[in-house]
Backbone as CSV, one residue per row, in Angstrom:
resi,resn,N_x,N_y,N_z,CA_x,CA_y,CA_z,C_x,C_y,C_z
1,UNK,107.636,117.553,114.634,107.055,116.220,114.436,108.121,115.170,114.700
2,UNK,107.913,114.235,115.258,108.123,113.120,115.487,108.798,111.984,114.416
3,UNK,110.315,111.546,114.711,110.350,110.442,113.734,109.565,109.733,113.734
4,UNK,108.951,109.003,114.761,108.215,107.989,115.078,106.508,108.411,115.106
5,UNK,106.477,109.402,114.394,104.658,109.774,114.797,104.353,108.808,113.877
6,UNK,102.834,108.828,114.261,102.097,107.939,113.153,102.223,106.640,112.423
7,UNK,103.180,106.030,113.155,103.271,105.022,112.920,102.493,103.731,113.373
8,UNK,101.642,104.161,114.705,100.724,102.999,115.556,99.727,103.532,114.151
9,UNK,98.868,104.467,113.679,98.111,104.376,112.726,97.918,103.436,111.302
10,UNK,100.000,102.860,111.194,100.126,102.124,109.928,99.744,100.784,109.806
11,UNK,99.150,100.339,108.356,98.900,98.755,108.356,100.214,98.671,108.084
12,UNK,100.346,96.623,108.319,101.346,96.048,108.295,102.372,96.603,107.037
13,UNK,101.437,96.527,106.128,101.814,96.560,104.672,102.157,97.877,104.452
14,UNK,101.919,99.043,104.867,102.746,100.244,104.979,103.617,100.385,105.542
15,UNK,103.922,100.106,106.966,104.834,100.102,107.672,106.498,99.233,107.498
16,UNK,105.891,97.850,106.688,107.334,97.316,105.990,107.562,98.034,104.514
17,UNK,106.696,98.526,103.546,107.174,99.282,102.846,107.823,100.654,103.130
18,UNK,107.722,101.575,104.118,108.883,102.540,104.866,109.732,101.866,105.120
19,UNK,109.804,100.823,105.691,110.770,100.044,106.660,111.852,99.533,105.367
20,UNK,111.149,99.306,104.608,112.298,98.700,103.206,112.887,99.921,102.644
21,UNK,111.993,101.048,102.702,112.433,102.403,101.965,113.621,102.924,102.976
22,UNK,113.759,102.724,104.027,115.051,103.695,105.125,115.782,102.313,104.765
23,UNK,115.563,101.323,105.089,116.743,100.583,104.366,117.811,100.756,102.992
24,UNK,116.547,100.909,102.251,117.334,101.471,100.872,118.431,102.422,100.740
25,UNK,117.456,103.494,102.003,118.604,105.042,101.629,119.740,104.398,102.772
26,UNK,119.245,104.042,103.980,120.892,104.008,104.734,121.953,102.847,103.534
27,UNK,121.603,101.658,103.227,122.637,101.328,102.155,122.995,102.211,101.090
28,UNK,122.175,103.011,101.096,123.006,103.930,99.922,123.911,104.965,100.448
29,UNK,123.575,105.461,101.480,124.987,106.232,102.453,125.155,107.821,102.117
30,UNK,123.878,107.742,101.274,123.715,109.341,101.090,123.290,110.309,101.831
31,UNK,122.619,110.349,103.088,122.307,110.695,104.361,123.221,111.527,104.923
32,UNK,122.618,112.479,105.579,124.013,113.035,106.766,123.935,112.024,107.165
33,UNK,124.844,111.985,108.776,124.721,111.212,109.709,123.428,111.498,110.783
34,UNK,122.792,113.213,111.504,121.882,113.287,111.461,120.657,112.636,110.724
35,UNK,120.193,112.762,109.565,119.701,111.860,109.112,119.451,110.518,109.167
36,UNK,120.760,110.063,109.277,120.941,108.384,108.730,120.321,108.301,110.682
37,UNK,120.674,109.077,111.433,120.134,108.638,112.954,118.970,108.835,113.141
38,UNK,118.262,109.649,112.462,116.685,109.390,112.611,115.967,108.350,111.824
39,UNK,116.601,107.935,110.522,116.356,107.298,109.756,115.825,105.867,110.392
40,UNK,117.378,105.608,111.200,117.503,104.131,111.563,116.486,103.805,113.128
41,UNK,116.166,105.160,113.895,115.080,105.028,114.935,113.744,104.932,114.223
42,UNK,113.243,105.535,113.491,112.180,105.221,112.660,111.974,103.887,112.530
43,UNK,113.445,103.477,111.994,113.209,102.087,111.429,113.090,101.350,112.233
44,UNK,113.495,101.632,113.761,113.526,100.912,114.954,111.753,100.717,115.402
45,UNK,111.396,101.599,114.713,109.983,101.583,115.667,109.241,100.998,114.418
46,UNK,109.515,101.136,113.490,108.615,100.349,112.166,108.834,98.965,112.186
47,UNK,110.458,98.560,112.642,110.478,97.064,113.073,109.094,96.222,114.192
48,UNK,109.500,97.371,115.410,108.481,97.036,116.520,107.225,96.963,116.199
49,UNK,106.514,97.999,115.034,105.454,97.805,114.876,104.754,96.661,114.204
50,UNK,106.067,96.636,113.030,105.676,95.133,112.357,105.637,94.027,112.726
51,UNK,106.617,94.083,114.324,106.224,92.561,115.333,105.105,92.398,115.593
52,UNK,104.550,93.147,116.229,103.473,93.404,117.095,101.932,93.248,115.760
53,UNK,102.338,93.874,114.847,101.048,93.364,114.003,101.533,91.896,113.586
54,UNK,102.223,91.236,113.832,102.257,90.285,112.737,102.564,89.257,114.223
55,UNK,102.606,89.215,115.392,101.707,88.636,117.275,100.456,88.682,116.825
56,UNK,99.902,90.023,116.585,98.317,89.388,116.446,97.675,88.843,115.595
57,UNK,98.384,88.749,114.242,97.608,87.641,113.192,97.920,86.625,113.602
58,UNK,99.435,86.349,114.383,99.631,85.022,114.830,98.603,84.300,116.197
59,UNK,98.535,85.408,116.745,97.187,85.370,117.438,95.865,84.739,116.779
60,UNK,95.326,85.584,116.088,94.169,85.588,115.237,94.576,83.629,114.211
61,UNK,95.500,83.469,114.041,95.455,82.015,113.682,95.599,81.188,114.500
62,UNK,95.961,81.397,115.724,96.384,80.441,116.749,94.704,80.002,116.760
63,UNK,93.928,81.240,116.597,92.457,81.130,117.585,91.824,80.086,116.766
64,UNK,91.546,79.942,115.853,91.216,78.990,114.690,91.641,77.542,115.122
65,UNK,90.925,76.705,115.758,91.170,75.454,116.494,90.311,74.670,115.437
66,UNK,91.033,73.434,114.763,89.887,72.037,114.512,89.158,71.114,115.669
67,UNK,88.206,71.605,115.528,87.251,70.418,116.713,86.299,69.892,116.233
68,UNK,85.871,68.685,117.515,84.462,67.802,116.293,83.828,67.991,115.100
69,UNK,83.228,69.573,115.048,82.084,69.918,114.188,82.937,70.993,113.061
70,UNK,84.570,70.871,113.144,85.152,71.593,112.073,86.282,72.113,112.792
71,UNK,85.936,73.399,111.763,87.493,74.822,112.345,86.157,75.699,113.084
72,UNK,86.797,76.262,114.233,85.835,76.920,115.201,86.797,78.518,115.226
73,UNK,86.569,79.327,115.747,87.156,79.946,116.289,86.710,80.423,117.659
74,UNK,88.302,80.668,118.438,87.736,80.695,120.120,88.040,82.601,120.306
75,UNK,87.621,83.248,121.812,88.052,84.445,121.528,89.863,84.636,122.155
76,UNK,90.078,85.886,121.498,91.779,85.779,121.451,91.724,87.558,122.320
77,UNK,92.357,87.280,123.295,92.620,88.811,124.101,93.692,89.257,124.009
């Protein structure tokens, strides 16, 4: 298995709670170094994932325009 499996499956909110948890252990330095190197690619891809969800809410609010008759929303691709 994969450091990185299953991670496109995670919500935002899971994915920064791992992401805070490999933080924790690499500051703590208890890790092999094996370890601490899968640790920190994991964390590489839990970063990426948390961009990318948190583009499309920025997305998803961009879409939300005030016009004449209020807040509208337009579609967002």
């Amino acid at each position: 298995m994969s450091d990185t499996a299953g991670i496109e499956a995670l919500s935002f909110e899971d994915a920064l709670a791992q992401l805070e948890g490999i933080v924790k252990s690499l500051e703590g330095g208890r890790s092999t170094l094996a370890e601490a190197i899968g640790e920190y690619e994991r964390g590489v891809a839990l970063r990426r994932h948390c961009e990318g969800k948190l583009a499309e809410a920025e997305a998803k609010v961009q879409a939300v325009v005030e016009g004449k008759s209020g807040l509208s929303l337009r579609d967002v691709e």
